[in-house]
Wavefront OBJ file of the C-alpha trace (Angstrom):
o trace
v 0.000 0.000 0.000
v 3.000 2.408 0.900
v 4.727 1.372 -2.369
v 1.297 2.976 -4.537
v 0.722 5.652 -2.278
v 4.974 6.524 -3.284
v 4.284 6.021 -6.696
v 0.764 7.816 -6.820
v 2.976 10.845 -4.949
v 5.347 10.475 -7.630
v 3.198 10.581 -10.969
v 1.607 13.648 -8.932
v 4.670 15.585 -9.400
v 5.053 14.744 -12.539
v 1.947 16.597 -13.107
v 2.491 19.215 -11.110
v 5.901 20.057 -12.759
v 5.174 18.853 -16.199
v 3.278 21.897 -17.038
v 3.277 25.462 -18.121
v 2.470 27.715 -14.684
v 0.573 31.060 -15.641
v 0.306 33.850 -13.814
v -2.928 35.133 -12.651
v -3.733 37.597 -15.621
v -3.449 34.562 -18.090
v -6.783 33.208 -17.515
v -10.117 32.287 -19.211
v -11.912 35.436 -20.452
v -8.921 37.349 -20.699
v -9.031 40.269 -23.604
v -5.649 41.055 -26.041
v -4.795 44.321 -26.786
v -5.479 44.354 -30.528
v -3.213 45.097 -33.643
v -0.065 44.550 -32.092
v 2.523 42.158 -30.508
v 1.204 41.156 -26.790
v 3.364 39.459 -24.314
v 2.516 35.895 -22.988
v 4.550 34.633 -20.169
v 5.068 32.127 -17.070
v 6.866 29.444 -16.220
v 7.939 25.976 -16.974
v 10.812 23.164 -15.742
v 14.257 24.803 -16.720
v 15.258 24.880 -20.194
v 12.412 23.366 -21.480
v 10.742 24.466 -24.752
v 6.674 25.597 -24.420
v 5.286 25.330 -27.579
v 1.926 27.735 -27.625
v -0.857 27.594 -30.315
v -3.525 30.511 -30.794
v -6.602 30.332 -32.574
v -6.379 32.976 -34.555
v -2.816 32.268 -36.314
v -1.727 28.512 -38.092
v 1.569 29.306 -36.593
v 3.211 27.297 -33.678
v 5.177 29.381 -31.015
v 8.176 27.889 -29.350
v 10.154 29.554 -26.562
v 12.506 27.939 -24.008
v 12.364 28.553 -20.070
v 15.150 29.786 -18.889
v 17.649 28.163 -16.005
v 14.939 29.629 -13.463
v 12.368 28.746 -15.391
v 10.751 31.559 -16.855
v 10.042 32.383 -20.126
v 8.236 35.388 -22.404
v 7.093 35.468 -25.905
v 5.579 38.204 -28.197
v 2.536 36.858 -30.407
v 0.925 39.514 -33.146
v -3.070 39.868 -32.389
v -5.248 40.694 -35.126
v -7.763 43.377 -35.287
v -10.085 43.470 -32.722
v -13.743 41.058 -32.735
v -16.267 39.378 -30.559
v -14.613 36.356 -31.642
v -14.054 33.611 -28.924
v -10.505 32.601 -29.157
v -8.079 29.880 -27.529
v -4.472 29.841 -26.474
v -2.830 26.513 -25.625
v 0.537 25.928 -23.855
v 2.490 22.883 -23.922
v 5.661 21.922 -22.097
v 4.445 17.828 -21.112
v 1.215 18.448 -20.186
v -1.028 20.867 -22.450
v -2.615 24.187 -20.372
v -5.438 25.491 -22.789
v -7.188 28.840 -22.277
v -10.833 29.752 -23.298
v -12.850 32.392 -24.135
v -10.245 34.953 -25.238
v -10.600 37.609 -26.738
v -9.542 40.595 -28.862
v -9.863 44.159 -28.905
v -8.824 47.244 -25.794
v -7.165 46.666 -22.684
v -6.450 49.708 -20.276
v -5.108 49.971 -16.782
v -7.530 51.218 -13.676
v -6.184 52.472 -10.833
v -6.304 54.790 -7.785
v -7.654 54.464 -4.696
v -11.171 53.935 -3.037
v -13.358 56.104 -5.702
v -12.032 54.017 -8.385
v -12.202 50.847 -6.592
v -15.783 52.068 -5.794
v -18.255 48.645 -6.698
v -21.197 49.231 -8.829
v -23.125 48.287 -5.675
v -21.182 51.092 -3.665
v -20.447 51.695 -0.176
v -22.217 51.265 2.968
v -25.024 54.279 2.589
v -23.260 55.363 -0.834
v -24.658 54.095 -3.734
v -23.640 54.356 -7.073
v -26.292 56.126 -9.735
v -27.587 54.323 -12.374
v -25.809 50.744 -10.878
v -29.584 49.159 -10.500
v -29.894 49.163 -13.924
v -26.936 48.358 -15.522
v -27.147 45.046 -13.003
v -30.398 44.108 -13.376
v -29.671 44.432 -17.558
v -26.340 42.920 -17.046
v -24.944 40.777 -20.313
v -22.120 39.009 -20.860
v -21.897 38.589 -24.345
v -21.441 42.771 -24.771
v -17.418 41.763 -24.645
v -16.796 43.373 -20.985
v -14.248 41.441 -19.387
v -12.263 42.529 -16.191
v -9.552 41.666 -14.189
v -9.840 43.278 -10.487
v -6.219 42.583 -8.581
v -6.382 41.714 -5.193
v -4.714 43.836 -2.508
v -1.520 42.621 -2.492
v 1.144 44.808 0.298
v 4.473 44.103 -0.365
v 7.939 45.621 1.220
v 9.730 44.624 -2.178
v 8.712 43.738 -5.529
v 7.016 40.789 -6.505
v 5.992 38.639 -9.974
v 2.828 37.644 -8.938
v -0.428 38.776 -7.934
v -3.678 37.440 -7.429
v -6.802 38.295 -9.352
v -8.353 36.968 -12.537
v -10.493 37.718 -15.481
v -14.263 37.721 -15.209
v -17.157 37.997 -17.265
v -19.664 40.371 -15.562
v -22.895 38.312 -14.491
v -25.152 39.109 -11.822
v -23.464 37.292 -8.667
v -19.696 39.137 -9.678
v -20.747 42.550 -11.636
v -21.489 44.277 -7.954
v -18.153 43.861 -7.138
v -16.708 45.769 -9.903
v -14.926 49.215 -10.276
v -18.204 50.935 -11.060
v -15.743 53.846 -13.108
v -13.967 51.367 -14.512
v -17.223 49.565 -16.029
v -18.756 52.847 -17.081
v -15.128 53.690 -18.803
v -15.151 49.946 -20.467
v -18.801 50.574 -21.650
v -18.587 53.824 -23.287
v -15.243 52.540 -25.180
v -17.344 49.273 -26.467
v -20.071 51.609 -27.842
v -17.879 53.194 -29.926
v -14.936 51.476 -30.834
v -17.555 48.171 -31.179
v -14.710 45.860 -29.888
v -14.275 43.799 -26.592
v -12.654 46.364 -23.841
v -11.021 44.422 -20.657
v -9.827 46.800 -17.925
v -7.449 45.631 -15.306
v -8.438 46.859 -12.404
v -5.348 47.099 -9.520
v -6.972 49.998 -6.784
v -6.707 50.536 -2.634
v -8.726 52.512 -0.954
v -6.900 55.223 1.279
v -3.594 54.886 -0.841
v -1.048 57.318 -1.874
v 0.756 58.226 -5.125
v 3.475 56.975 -2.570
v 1.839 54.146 -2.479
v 2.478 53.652 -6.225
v 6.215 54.479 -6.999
v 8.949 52.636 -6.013
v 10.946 53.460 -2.301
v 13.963 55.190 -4.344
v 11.476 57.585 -5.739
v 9.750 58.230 -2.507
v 12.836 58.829 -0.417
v 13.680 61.288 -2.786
v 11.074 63.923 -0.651
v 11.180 64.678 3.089
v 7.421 65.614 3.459
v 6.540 61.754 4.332
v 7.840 60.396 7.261
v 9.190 56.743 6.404
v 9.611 55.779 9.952
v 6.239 55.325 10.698
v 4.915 51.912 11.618
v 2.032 51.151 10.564
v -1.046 48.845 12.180
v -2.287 46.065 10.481
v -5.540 47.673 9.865
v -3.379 51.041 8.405
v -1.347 48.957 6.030
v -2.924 51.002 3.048
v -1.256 54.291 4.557
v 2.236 52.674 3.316
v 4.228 53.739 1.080
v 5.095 51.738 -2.250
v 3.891 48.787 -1.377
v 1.006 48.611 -3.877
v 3.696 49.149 -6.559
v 5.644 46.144 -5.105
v 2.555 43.878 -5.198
v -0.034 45.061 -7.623
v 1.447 47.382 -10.269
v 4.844 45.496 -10.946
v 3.500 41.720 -11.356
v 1.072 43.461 -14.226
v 4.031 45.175 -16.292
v 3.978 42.389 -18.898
v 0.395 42.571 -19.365
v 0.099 44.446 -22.736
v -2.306 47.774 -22.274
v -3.365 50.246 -24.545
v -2.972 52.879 -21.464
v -3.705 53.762 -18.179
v -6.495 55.735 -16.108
v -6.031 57.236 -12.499
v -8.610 58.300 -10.236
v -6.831 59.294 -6.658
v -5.332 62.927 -5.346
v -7.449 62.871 -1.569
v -4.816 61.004 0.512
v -2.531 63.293 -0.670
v -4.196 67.270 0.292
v -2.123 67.377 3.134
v 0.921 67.251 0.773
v -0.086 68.897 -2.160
v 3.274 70.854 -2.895
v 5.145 67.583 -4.508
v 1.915 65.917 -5.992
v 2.647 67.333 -9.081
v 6.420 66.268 -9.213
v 5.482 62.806 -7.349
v 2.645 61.860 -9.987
v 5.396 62.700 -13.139
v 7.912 60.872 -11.575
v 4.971 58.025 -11.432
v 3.614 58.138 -14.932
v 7.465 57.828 -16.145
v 7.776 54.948 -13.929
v 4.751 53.279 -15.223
v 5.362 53.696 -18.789
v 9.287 52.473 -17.995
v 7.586 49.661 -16.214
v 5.547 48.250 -19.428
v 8.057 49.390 -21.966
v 5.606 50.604 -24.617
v 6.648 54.460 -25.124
v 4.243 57.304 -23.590
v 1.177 55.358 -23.053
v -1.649 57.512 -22.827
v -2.631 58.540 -18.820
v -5.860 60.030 -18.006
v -6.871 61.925 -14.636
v -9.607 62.134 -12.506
v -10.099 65.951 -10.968
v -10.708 65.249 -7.416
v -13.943 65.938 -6.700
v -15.106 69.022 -4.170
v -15.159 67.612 -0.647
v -15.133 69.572 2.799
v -11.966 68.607 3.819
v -10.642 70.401 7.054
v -7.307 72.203 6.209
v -7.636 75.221 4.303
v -7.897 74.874 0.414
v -5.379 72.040 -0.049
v -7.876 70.249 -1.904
v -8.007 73.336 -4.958
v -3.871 73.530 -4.424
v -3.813 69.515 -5.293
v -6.426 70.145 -8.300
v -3.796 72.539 -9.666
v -0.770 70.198 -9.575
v -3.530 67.685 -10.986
v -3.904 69.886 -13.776
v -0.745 71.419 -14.136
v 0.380 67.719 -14.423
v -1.300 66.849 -16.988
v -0.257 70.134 -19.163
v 2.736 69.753 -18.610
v 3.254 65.729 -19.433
v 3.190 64.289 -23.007
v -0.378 62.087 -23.647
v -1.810 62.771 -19.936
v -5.041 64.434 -19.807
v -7.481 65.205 -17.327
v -11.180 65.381 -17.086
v -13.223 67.737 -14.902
v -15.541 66.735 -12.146
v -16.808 70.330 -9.753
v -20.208 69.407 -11.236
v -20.563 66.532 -10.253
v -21.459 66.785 -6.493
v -24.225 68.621 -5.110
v -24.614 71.014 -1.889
v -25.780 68.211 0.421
v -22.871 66.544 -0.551
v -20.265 68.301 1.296
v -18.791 65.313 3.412
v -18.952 62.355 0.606
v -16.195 61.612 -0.194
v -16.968 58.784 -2.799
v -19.513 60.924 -4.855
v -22.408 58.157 -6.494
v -22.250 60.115 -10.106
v -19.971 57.669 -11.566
v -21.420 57.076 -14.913
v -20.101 61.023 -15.768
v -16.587 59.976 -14.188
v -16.133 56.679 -16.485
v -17.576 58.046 -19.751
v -15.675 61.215 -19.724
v -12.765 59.449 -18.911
v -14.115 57.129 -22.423
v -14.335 60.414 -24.154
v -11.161 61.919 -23.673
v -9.765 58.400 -24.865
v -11.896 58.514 -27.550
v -10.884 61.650 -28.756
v -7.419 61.681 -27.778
v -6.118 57.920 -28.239
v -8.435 56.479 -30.877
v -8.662 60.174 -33.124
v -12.617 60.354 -33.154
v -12.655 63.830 -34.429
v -16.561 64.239 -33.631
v -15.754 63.516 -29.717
v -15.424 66.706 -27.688
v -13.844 65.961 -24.739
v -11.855 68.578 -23.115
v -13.025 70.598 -20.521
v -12.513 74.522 -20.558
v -9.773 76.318 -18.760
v -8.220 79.465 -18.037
v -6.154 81.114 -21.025
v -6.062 84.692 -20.415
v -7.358 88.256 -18.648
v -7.868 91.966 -19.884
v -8.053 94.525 -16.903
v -10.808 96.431 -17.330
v -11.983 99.703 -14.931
v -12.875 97.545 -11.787
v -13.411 94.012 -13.507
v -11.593 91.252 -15.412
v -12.398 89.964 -18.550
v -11.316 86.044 -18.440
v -11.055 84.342 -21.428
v -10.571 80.490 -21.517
v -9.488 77.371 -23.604
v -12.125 74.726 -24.611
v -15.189 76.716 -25.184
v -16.260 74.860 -28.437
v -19.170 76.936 -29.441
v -18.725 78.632 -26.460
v -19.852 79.089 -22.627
v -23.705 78.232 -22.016
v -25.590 81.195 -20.787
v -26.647 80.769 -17.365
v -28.827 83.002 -15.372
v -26.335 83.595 -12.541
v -22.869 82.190 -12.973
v -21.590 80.841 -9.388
v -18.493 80.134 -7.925
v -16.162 83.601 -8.845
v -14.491 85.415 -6.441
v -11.873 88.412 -6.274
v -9.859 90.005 -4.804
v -8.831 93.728 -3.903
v -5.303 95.130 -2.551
v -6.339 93.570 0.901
v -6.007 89.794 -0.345
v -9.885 89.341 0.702
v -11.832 87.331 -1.414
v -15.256 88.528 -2.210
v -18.253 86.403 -3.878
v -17.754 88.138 -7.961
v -20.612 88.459 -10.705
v -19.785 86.946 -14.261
v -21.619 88.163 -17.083
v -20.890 86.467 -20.505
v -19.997 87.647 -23.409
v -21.553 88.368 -26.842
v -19.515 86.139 -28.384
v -20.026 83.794 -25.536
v -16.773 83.275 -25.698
v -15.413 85.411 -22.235
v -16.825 86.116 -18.660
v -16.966 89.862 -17.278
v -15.956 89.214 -13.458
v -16.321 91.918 -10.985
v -17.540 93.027 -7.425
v -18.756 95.800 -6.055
v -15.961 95.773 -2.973
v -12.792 95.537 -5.216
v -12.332 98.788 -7.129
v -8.825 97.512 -7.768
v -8.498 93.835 -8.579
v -5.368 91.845 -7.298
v -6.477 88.396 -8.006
v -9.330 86.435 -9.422
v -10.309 82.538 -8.715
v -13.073 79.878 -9.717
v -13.971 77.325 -7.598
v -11.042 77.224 -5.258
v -11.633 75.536 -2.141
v -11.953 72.223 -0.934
v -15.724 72.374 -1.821
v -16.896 74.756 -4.011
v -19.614 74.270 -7.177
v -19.342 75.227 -9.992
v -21.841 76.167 -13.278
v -19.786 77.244 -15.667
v -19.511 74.774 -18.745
v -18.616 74.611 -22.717
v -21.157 74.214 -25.134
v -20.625 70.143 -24.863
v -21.437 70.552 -21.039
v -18.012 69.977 -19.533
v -17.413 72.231 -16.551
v -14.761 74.530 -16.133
v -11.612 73.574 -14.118
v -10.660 75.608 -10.702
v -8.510 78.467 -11.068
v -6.306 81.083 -9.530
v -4.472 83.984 -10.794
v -2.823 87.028 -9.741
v -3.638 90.136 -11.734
v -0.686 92.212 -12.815
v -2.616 96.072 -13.129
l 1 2 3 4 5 6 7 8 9 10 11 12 13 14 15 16 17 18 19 20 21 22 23 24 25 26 27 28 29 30 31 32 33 34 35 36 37 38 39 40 41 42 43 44 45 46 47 48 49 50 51 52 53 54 55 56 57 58 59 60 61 62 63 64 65 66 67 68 69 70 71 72 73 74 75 76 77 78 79 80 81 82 83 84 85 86 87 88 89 90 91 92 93 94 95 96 97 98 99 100 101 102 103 104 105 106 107 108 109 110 111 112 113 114 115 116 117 118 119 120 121 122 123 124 125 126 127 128 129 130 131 132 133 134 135 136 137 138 139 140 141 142 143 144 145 146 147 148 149 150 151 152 153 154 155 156 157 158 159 160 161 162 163 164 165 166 167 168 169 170 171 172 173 174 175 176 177 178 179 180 181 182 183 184 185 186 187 188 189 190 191 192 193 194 195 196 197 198 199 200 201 202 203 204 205 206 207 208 209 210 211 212 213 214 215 216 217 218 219 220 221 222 223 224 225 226 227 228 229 230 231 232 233 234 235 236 237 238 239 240 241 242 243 244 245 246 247 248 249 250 251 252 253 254 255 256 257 258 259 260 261 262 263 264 265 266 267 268 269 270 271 272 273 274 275 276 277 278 279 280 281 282 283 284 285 286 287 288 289 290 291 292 293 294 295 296 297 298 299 300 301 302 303 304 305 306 307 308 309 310 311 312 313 314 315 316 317 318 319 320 321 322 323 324 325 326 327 328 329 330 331 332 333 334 335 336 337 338 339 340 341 342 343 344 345 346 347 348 349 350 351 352 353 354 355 356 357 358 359 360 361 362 363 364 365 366 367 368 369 370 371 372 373 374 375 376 377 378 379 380 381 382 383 384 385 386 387 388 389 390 391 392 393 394 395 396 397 398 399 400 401 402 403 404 405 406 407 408 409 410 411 412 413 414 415 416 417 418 419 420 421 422 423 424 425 426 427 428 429 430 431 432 433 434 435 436 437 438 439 440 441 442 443 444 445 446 447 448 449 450 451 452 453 454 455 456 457 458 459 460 461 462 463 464 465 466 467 468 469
């Protein structure tokens, strides 16, 4: 009896090491970027050759592990369909993937408001998730990947978390902004969209880069230890764990929705968050992939008006960086929402972030996606004359345009009237306690709405500015 259970031990092994091991993100349902060369990987006994077959090509891969045991290989895709391909791997025993298929992938990350499930937090609900659960489909070609939270003090290879088709017992658990991104994108670009998902609520841009790049500033103290239940307060750990296992997952580019763990240290967001994006875009080796922002939305934060200071590195990093863009989010709240945090309007969030992709990345000239900013000022008597990128057609007429104040040679703010333009292309600013205007500002606080918008309805992003008489 001990002799077959040795020998029933031993043909186990065989088993166990006679195959192809896959990471996590090489699972059923899995979605290839299209039109290019994506990288497969894993690993197998040393020096062995896998031999891998896909469904769409006659062509038989080979590439040998190497003395560790890992091994990489670039396959072409072809354009992107609803298609339902295969991928089989062979080294002994034969590992065979199904469902696969072809068309966008993109990066989702950030920290709890794009982790946010469709079926939201305790008393916050997402709009519009009843219905797009209750209508849930499979077949549309949504597939995606949410990584499991994964601290580590060092970098890893491997993370947990694998592909899914939404259906009703899994689509709750979902990035809802990542879903309403994914959804948009299929509409338009009418192929399969698979979004990897790798978010932690409560983390840090620190959170994200690697420790040389944090200890680079002094405004974090790394000498903090943290409790167990604080662990997401660490720094780089989620680049360690969830970011750098994924960096041979081919992506068409990446979205970022996080800024509020980081008011309190607004001055190097801006740096912190370039240095990031470069790392990222090192990481996957695949040139500037494209990097879109989430504004953080207005929230009554305690401290002053970090919140509007962090907007402005938000912004001012994405003007500043090659293919990063930003999309704009003050009108997105309401009054009664001064102390959510996690905002339920995500449907706005995801498809603006679609748009900007849309017109941006994929060149659909017809898509206007860019929200309007500050461009300029005339001085004129006792008011300002703003004028402002990203108007389109111009700035809708509203009744009573909120959210202006200026300021006088005494650095008080006052509440300012706007009045528009005949060419609806400038704002009149003024109020009737500054005679001599020093400085002018839109929305610049840690809550403040908005109502200004271009003629395709995107609102205008926060501003400050000194005026120079």
């Amino acid at each position: 009896m001990r002799f077959i259970l040795f020998i029933s031990f031993l043909l186990l092994q065989l088993c166990v090491f006679a195959n192809v091991d896959l990471p996590d993100a090489m699972s059923d349902h899995m979605v290839l970027q299209q039109n290019t060369k994506v990288k497969l990987w894993g690993k197998a006994n040393k020096k062995k050759l896998v031999k891998i077959n896909v469904s769409w090509s006659k062509k038989t891969f080979h590439v040998r592990a190497d003395k560790d045991g890992n091994w990489q290989v670039l396959i072409q895709t072809p354009k992107g369909s609803f298609t339902k391909h295969t991928i089989t791997f062979k080294e002994g025993l034969t590992h065979k993937l199904e469902d696969v298929l072809i068309g966008e992938v993109w990066f989702c990350s950030g920290q709890s408001n794009m982790e946010m499930p469709l079926r939201g937090f305790k008393d916050q609900p997402i709009e519009g998730a009843d219905s797009v659960i209750k209508n849930v489909d499979g077949e549309l070609g949504i597939r995606m990947l949410t990584v499991k939270r994964n601290p580590q003090e060092a970098p890893v290879e491997r993370c947990e978390g694998k592909w899914q088709v939404p259906g009703k017992l899994n689509i709750t658990g979902m990035s809802a902004t990542s879903y309403f991104f994914a959804n948009r994108l299929r509409e338009q670009l009418n192929v399969p969209i698979g979004i990897i998902n790798s978010s932690w609520g409560g983390s840090s841009v620190e959170g994200w880069m690697t420790r040389t790049l944090v200890e680079k500033y002094n405004d974090l103290d790394l000498d903090i230890e943290y409790s167990a239940n604080e662990t997401w307060k660490k720094p780089w750990i989620m680049y360690n764990g969830m970011l750098h296992p994924m960096r041979h997952y081919t992506i068409k580019g990446f979205c970022w929705y996080q800024g509020e763990s980081n008011t309190d240290r607004y001055a190097t967001y801006q740096s912190k968050l370039t240095e990031m994006i470069a790392l990222w875009r090192s990481e996957w080796n695949l040139g500037d992939l494209p990097f879109l922002i989430v504004e953080i939305a207005p929230y009554n934060y305690e401290t002053a008006i970090t919140a509007a200071h962090l907007r402005t590195a938000q912004f001012n990093c994405a003007k500043e960086n090659t293919n990063v863009g930003i999309i704009g989010t003050n009108d997105l709240v309401t009054e009664n929402e001064l102390n959510n945090i996690h905002p339920p309007r995500k449907k706005e969030v995801g498809e603006r972030l679609a748009n900007y992709a849309l017109m941006h990345t994929y060149q659909l000239s017809s898509i206007q996606a860019l929200s309007p900013s500050f461009a300029s000022y005339l001085f004129r008597e006792n008011a300002i004359v703003l004028y402002f990128n990203n108007v389109y057609d111009g700035i809708q007429p509203m009744e009573d345009y909120i959210g202006f104040e200026i300021a006088g040679e005494d650095a008080i703010f006052y509440p300012a009237k706007a009045t528009l333009s005949e060419d609806r292309k400038a704002l009149r600013v003024e109020a009737p306690e500054v005679t001599k205007p020093t400085a002018v500002r839109y929305c610049y606080k840690n809550f403040q709405l908005g109502n200004v918008k271009n003629s395709a309805g995107l609102p205008l992003f926060g501003f400050q500015v000194r005026i120079e008489n």
